[in-house]
N, C-alpha and C positions, 0 to 999 in steps of 0.2 A: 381127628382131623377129617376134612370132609373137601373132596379136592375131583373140580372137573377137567378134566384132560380134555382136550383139542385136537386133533390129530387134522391140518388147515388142508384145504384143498374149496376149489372153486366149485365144482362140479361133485362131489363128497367131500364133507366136511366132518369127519369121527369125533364122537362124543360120549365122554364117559363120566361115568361119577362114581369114585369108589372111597368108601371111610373106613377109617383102624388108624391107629399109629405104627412105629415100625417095633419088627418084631412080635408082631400081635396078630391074628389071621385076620386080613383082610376081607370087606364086605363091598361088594357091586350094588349101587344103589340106585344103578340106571345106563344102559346104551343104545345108543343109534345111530345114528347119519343125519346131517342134513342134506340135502340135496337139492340143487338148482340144475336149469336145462341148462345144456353147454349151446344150446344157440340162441338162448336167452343175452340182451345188452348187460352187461359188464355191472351198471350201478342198480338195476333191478337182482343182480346176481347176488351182490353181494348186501344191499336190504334185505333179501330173502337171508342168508345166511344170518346177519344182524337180528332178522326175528325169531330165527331159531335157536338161535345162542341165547338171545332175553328169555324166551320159553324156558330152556334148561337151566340158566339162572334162579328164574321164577320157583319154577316146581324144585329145584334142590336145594337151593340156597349152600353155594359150595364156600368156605373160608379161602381158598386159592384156588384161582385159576392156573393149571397146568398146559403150554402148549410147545409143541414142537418148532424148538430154533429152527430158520429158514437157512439155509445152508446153499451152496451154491452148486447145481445141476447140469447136465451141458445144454438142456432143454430152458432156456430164458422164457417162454410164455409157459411154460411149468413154476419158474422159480416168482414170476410174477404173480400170478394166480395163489401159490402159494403163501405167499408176503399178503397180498390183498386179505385174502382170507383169515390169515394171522392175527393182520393190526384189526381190523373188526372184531376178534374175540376177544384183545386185549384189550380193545377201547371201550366197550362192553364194559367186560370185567373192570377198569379202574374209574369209569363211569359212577360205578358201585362202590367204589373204593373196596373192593378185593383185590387183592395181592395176584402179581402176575408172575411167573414164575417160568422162565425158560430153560430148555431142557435138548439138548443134541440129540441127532437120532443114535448114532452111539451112545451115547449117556444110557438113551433109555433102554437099547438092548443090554448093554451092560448090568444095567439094574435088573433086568427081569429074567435073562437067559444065563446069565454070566460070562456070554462074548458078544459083544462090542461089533460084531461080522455076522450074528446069527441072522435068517432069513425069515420073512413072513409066517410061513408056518413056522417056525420053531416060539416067535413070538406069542403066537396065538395058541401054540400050543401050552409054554407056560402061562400064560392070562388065563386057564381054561384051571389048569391046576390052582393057582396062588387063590384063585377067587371060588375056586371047587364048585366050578362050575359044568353043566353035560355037555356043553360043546361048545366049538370057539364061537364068537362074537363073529359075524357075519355084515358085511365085508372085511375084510384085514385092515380099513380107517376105523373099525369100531376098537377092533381089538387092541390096535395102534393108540387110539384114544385110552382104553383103561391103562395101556400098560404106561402112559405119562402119568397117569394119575399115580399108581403102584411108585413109578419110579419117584415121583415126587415126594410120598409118605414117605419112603425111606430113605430117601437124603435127606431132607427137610435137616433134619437134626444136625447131621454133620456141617450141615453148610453155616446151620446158625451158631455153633459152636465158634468157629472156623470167623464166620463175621463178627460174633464176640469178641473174641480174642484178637481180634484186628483193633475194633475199634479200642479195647482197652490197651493197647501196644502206644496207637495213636495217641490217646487222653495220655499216657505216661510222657511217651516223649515229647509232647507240646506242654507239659506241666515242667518236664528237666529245663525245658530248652527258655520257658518264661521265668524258672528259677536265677538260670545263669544269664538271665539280662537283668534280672535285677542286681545279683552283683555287682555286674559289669557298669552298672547305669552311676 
């Protein structure tokens, strides 16, 4: 699986591309930044993000798009900037019809550190390991970006199990319940 992380931001926008599946040593297949002037207008800000996102698109061609849920900040033209930034990768991505795929900043510390509370560098320092890589990804939104992607390989699985099994629960009890109208009818 072949999956670009997102890590949204107006001003840095972290981008990564890392493939494996889970349990298998993962490969980095690309990181950077995009980057816009923060005194640059708002809708040229966020074109310029739109054509860096299509760029990493382009040259990866990732099967899912990975990006950081927007979560609520005390800083409001933070949590703006970051949503802006966001629905542009996502829009991008299902433009494509690539799978969009949202991910808590817990979530993904979780998946990568194993606490849910770990701090930038500790992130960066596992993305350095996982990916055996010689140093961390440079700024902390790149490293931010692989580790969505990371976390995303190795949930993937559980989550589709987890949505299987939903949806088969569902098809049973809408099959019970149109049984017992037919009796009833």
């Amino acid at each position: 699986m072949r999956v670009l992380g997102v890590d949204p931001g107006l001003t840095r926008c972290g981008v990564g591309v890392v493939e494996g599946v889970a349990g298998r040593p993962l490969t980095m297949r690309g990181v950077g930044v995009v980057r816009t002037p923060p005194d640059a207008e708002l809708g040229l800000r966020l074109v310029a993000i739109e054509q860096g996102i299509e760029q990493w698109l382009d040259e990866h061609e990732p099967e899912v798009l990975a990006v950081e849920r927007v979560f609520s900040q005390h800083n409001v033209r933070t949590v703006m900037g970051t949503a802006q930034a966001s629905a542009v990768a996502m829009l991008c991505a299902s433009r494509r019809g690539i799978p969009v795929a949202l991910h808590t900043p817990s979530e993904v510390k979780a998946a990568v550190t194993g606490s849910g509370r770990a701090d930038k560098a500790q992130v960066g320092a596992m993305v350095t390991r996982l990916l055996r890589l010689d140093a961390p990804p440079k700024p902390a939104d790149a490293a931010d970006a692989l580790a969505l992607a990371i976390c995303h390989i190795w949930r993937a699985p559980a989550k589709n199990r987890l949505q299987q099994a939903v949806a088969l629960h569902t098809a049973k009890a809408a099959t019970a319940s149109n049984a017992l109208k037919g009796r009833t009818a």
